[in-house]
Each structure stands twice: as structure tokens, then as C-alpha cells.
N, C-alpha and C positions, 0 to 999 in steps of 0.2 A: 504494500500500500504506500503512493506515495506521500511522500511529507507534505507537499502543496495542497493536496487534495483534504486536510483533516484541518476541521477546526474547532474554536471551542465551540462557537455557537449554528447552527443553520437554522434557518426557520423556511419553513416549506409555505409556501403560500402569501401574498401580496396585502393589496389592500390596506384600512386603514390601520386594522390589526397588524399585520406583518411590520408595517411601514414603522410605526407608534415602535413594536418589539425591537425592529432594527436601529432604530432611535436612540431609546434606551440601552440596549447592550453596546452600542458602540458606541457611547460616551461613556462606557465601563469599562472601555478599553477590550470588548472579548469579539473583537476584531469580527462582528456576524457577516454571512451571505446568506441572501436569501434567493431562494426558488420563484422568481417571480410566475412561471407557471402558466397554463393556457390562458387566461383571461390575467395580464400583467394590471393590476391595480385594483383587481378584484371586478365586482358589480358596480361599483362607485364610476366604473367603468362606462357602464351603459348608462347612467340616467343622466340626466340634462343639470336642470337648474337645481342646488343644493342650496336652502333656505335656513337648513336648522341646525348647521351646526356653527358652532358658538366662534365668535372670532372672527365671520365674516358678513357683517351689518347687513350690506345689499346683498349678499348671495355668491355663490363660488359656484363654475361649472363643473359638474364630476371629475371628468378627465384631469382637470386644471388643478382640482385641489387633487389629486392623488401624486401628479406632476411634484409637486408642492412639497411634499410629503417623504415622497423618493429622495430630491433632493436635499432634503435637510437630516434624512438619516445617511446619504452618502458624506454629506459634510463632515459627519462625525465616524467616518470610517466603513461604515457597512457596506456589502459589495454587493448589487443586484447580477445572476444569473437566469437569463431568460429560457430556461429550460422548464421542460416538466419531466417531476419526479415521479417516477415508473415502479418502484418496488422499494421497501423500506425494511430493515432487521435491525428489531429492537430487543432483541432478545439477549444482545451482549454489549459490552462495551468496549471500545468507542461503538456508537450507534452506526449502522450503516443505511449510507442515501444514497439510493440509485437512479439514472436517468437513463435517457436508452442509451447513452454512450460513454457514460463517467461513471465512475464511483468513488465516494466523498463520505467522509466520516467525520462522526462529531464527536464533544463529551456531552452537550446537551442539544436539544432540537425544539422547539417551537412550533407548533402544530398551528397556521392561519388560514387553512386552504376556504375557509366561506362557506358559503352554499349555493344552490342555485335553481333560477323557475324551475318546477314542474309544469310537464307537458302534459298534452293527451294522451300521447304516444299514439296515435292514429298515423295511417303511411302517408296518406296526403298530406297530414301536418306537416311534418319533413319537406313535401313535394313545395307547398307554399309559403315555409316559412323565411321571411324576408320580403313576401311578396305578396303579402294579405293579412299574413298570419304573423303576431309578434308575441314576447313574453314581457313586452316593456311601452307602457303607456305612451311616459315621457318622453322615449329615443323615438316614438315614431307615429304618435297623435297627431304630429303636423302635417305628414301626409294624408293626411283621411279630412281632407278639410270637403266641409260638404257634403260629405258620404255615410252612408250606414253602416253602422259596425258593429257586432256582438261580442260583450265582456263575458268571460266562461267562467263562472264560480261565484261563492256566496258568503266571505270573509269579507275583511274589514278590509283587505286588498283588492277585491274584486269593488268595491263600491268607491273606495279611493280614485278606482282607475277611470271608475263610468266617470264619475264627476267631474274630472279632469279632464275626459276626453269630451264632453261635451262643449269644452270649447273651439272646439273645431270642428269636429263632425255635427250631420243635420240630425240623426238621431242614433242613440247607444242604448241597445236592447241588452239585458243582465239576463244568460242561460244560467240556470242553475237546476242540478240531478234531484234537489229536493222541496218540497210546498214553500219549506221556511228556511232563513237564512243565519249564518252562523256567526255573522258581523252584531258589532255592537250598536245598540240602539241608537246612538245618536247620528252612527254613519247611517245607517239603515233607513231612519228620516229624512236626515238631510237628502239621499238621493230621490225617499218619495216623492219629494216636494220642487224637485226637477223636472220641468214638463218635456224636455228633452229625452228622459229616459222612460224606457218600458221595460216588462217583465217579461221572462219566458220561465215558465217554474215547472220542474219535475220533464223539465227536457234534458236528454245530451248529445254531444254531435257524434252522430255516427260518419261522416265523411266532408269532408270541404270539396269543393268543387271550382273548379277553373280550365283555363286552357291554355296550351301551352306549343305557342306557335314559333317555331326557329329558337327556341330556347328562350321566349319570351314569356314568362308564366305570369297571369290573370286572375285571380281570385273573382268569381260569379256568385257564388253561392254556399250554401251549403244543406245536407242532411241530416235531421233533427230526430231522434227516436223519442219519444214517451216513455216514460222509466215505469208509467203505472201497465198501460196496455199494450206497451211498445209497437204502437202504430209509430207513422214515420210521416215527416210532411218535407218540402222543401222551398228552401228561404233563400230567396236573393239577398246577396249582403255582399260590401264594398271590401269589409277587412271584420279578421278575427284578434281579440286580444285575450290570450288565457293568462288567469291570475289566478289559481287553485293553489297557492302558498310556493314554497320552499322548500327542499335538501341538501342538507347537508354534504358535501365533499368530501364522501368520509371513506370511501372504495377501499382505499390503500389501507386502511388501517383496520378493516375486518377482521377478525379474529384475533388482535395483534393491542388496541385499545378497548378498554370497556365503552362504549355505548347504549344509550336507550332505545326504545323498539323503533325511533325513526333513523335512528344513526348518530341524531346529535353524541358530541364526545362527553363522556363524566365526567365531570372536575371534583374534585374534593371542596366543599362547601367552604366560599370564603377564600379559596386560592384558585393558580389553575392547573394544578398538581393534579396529573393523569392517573390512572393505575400505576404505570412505571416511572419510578422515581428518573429524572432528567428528563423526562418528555412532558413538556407544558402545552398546555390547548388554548388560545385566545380565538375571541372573534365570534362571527356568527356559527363557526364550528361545532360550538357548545351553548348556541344561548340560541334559544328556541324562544325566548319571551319578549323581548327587544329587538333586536336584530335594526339598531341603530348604529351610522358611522360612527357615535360618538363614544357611543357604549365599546364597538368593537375595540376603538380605542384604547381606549381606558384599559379592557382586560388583555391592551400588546402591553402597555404597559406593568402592568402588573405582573406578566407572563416575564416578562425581562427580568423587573427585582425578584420575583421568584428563583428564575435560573440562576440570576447573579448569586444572589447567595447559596444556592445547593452545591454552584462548581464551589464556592469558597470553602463551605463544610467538607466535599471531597477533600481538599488539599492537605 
């Protein structure tokens, strides 16, 4: 193993978590690189305009503040590697990180990989996703200006998203598998009282529909089943946005981290101390409740003084 390839700290995963942990650790001197990974800056990635996080009055564009973020944890040392890590052994120490063409070892690791939309998992989804069909309101509301479009799902993120998008489109119908919704009452009003939005309840899409001429693909329509009778009807619509929540990025660490039955990673109550001692978890990895930049935050930082002091106890 070579000498270059090991360090003290790596942290797998980007974002404002990773960015916060790289920050942290490398003004401790424990020289981190991080795995910036398929989606480099996380989710913070896709969304547009960022309003709530503290520190920037008018608002900060995603991209921009993760921009931001990067650089100020390279200032103090941290080294961003635009890879993705492929297989992990934690079973000994140093810790082993693999990519498909390296292998790099730790004394500690930071776990920030995020999480990310749930799909339908329908084959056409795939077929029109980018092209009808989206998991992100804000990256691409502005295209649908004028047009109809249906939000998939019945959280406080699916009525977030209608509400939003009705400022551009001419009307946003909310499909949902069940009578009633699982969002909290106050979103749940606010979108009744939207004359822009309609229901569709105790539907789901059994297929999107489009055309796809020279490699140009069209989003027309789509197929609707009934969840009670499963008759099926079919709806012209401009674009599709499913917002059916979140998961976790947790693949690599199967059998390997303890988790709860969606994946989220365990921390030890109060820290972000994993089952194995030197693997810490920040971010929305483990936090099923918030799943806020500021939050993520907060627990890179905490994931950092955690490490900092377990490599010191090692010594």
C-alpha cells in the first residue's frame, strides 16, 4: 500500500456535510480528502435559489454556495477527489476506500454520501426523465411555464413542490396512491386554497407517455390506474414532477454499518459515532427528520470534532 494513498482523515461524500467535515478537520491539521462522488456538492447541487440558510440575507444559488464551501475547506488544507467510491473495508484498520481505480486508506472516515429522490421506477420514467419528467421543482419549474403538470405524492414535499410550481405552470394536479395525505396541515391548506391546483387521489401512474422522434423525446401524456378498482384513464399533461420523499446513499455500507429499515445510518445518540468506532456519519445520511443544508452542516461539523479527538485517544 502506498504511502500517498493513506490518510488520516477521508470523508466519502460532498455536500454541505462533507464540505463543513473537510473544514473542520483540516484546520486540525489531519490533512482530509474527500470523495466528492457522483453528484460533487451533493443535492445543494440541483436546487436553485437557497433562502434559509443563515448568513446569506438575499439568498445564495445552490451551486454557488457549495462553490463556496469547497473553497474554504481547500483553504485550510482539504483535498477534493472527484471520484466515486466503489467498495469500502471496514473491518480493519487502516480503513480501506476503494474507487474503481485507487485504493486509499484511512485511520478515520466520515461517512456524507446524502441521499437522494425516489423514483417511480417505471421504464418510461427513465425514457423521459429530463424531458417531462423531473425529481426537482426548483431546477426545472421554469420550463413548464404555461403548461400542465402533475406532482406524484402526498408529503409535505409533494405540496411544497405544487405550490411552487404554480408559478409558472397554468395548472398543477397533486396524484396521490391514497384518499388522504400524509403532509402536514398547514401545507395541506395552504395548497387547498390555491385555485391553480387540483387533486387526483387514490391514483398512480402506471406509464408516461411521449414521442420520440430523431432522438427528440416529448412528454404527451400519461396512464393513470385507480388503486381502488384499478380501472385506468388517460391524461394529457405537459410534465411530470415526483416528490415521494428521499434515500438515503447508503448501498456501500450494507451489511458493513448498522442502519434502520430505510437505510438511514445509526449514530449513537448525541454524536455521530457509527457502530465502528473511527467511522462517523454526518448529513442527511442519518437524519431522516430535517434533512436541512444547515442541519447537514452542523452534524460535518460535529463528525470532525468527533474524529479529531478519537484519532487523539488512538495515539
Amino acid at each position: 500500500m502506498s504511502v500517498e494513498n493513506h490518510h488520516k482523515v477521508i470523508i466519502i461524500g460532498s455536500g454541505p456535510a462533507g464540505f463543513t467535515a473537510g473544514l473542520y478537520t483540516g484546520r486540525a491539521n489531519l490533512n482530509p480528502v474527500i470523495f466528492e462522488g457522483m453528484q460533487p456538492g451533493g443535492q445543494l447541487t440541483i436546487t436553485t435559489e437557497i433562502e434559509n440558510y443563515p448568513g446569506f440575507e438575499t439568498g445564495i444559488m445552490g451551486p454557488e454556495l457549495m462553490e463556496v464551501m469547497r473553497k474554504q475547506a481547500h483553504r485550510f488544507g482539504a483535498k477534493s477527489i472527484y471520484k466515486e467510491v466503489t467498495e469500502v473495508d471496514f473491518s480493519k484498520r487502516p480503513f480501506v476506500v476503494k474507487t474503481y481505480d485507487e485504493v486509499h486508506t484511512a485511520d478515520a472516515v466520515i461517512v456524507s454520501t446524502g441521499a437522494s429522490a425516489r423514483l417511480l421506477g417505471i421504464e418510461s420514467e427513465k425514457k423521459f426523465m429530463g424531458y417531462g419528467v423531473s425529481a426537482c421543482a426548483t431546477c426545472d419549474g421554469f420550463f413548464f411555464k404555461n403548461q400542465k403538470i402533475f406532482v406524484v405524492g402526498g408529503g409535505d414535499t409533494a405540496m411544497e413542490e405544487a405550490n411552487y410550481l404554480t408559478k409558472f405552470a397554468s395548472e398543477v394536479t397533486i396524484v396521490h396512491r391514497r384518499d388522504e395525505f400524509r403532509a402536514s396541515k398547514i401545507m395541506t391548506d395552504r395548497v387547498k386554497k390555491n385555485p391553480k391546483i387540483k387533486f387526483l387521489t387514490s391514483k398512480v401512474i402506471k406509464e408516461i407517455q411521449g414521442k420520440d422522434e430523431n432522438g427528440r423525446k416529448t412528454m404527451t401524456g400519461a396512464i393513470l390506474e385507480d388503486t381502488k378498482d384499478h380501472s385506468t384513464i388517460q391524461v394529457d399533461v405537459d410534465g411530470i414532477f415526483v416528490a415521494i420523499g428521499h434515500k438515503p446513499n447508503t448501498e456501500l455500507f450494507k451489511g458493513v454499518l448498522d442502519m434502520d429499515e430505510t437505510g438511514y445510518l445509526i449514530v449513537k445518540p448525541g454524536s455521530t459515532y457509527t457502530n465502528i468506532p473511527g467511522i462517523f456519519a454526518a448529513g442527511d445520511v442519518a437524519d431522516k427528520t430535517y434533512r436541512q443544508a444547515v442541519s447537514a452542516a452542523g452534524t460535518g461539523c460535529m463528525a470532525a470534532i468527533d474524529a479529531e479527538r478519537w484519532l487523539e485517544a488512538q495515539e
